[in-house]
C-alpha positions as CSV (number, residue, x, y, z in Angstrom):
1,X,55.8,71.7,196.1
2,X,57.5,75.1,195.6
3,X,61.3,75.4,196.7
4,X,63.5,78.2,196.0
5,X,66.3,77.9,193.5
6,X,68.9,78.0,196.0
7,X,72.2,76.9,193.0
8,X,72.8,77.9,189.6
9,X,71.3,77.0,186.8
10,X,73.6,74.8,185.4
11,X,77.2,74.8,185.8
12,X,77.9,77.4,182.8
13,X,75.4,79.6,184.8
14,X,76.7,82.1,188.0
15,X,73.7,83.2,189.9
16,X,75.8,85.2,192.2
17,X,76.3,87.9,188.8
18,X,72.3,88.2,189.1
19,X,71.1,88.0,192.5
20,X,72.7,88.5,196.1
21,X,73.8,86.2,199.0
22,X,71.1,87.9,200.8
23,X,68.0,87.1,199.3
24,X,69.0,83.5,198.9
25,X,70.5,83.0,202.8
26,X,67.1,83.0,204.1
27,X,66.1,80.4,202.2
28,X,68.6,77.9,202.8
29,X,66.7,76.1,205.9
30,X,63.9,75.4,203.7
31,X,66.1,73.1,201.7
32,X,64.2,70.4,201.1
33,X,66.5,67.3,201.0
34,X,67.7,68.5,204.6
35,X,64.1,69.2,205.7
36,X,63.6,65.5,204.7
37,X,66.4,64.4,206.8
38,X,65.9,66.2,209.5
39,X,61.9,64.6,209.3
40,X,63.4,61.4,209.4
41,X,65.8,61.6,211.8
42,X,62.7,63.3,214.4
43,X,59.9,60.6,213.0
44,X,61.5,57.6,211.9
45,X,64.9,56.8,213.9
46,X,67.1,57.9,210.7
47,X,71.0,58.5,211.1
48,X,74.2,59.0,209.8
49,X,75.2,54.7,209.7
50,X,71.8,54.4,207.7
51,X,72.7,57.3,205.5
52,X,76.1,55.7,204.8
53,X,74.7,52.2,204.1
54,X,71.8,53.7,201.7
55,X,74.5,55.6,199.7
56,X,76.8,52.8,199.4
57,X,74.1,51.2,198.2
58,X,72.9,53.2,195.3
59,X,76.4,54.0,194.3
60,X,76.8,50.4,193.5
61,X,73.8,50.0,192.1
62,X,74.8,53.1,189.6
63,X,78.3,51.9,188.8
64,X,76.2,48.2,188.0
65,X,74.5,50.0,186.0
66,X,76.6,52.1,184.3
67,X,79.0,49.4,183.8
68,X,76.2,47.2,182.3
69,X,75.4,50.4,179.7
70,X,79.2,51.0,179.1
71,X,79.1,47.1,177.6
72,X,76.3,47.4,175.4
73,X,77.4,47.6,172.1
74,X,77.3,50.7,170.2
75,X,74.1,51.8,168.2
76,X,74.0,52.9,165.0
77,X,73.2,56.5,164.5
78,X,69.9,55.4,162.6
79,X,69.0,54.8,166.5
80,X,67.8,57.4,167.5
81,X,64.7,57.0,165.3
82,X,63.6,53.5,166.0
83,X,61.9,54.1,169.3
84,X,61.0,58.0,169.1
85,X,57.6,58.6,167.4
86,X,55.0,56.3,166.2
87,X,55.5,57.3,162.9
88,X,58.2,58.9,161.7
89,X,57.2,62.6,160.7
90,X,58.1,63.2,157.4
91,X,60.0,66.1,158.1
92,X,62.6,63.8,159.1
93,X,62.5,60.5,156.9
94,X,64.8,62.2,154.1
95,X,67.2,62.3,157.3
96,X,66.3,58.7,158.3
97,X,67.3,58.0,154.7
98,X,70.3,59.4,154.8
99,X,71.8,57.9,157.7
100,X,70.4,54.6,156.9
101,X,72.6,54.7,153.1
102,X,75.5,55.5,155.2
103,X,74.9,53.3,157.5
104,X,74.7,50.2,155.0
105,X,78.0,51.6,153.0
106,X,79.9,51.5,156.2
107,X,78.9,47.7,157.0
C-alpha cells in the first residue's frame, strides 16, 4: 500500500516548517483508517456503538496488559543480551562481562 505522510515525523518533528497545508489537504480523504471505516460502515453494517465497544475493548485489554508488564519484576541490565543473537558477537562479550561483574557485586 502507499499512503501519504499526512503528520510529522515524530513529535520533535514540525512538517509544517518543510512543506505547506496545501500539498498535504488533498490528501487527507485518502486517509486510510477513515477509508477503512467508511468501507465498513457501506459493506459490513459498522457504526459508531460498535466502534465504542471495540475500543473499550482494546483499551482494557492494553491496561491488562500493561498492568501485567508493570508487575514483572525488574531485569537485570545483563538482559538485554540473553535473548538477542544466537551467539553473542564478540564485539560485545567484553560488555556482557562487564555488566555481568557488576551485576554479581550488587547481589
Amino acid at each position: 500500500a502507499i499512503t501519504y505522510r499526512l503528520g510529522d515525523h515524530t513529535t520533535a518533528d514540525d512538517a509544517s516548517r518543510y512543506r505547506d497545508d496545501a500539498d498535504v489537504t488533498p490528501h487527507w480523504p485518502e486517509e486510510p483508517i477513515a477509508r477503512l471505516r467508511a468501507y465498513l460502515v457501506e459493506q459490513a453494517g459498522w457504526d459508531r456503538e460498535k466502534e465504542e465497544h471495540l475500543l473499550q475493548k482494546s483499551r482494557q485489554h492494553v491496561e491488562r496488559e500493561a498492568d501485567a508488564y508493570l508487575a514483572m519484576p525488574p531485569q537485570t541490565p545483563s538482559a538485554m543480551f540473553d535473548h538477542l543473537f544466537e551467539r553473542l558477537p564478540e564485539a560485545l562479550s567484553e560488555h556482557y562481562a562487564a555488566l555481568r561483574r557488576l551485576e554479581q557485586t550488587d547481589a
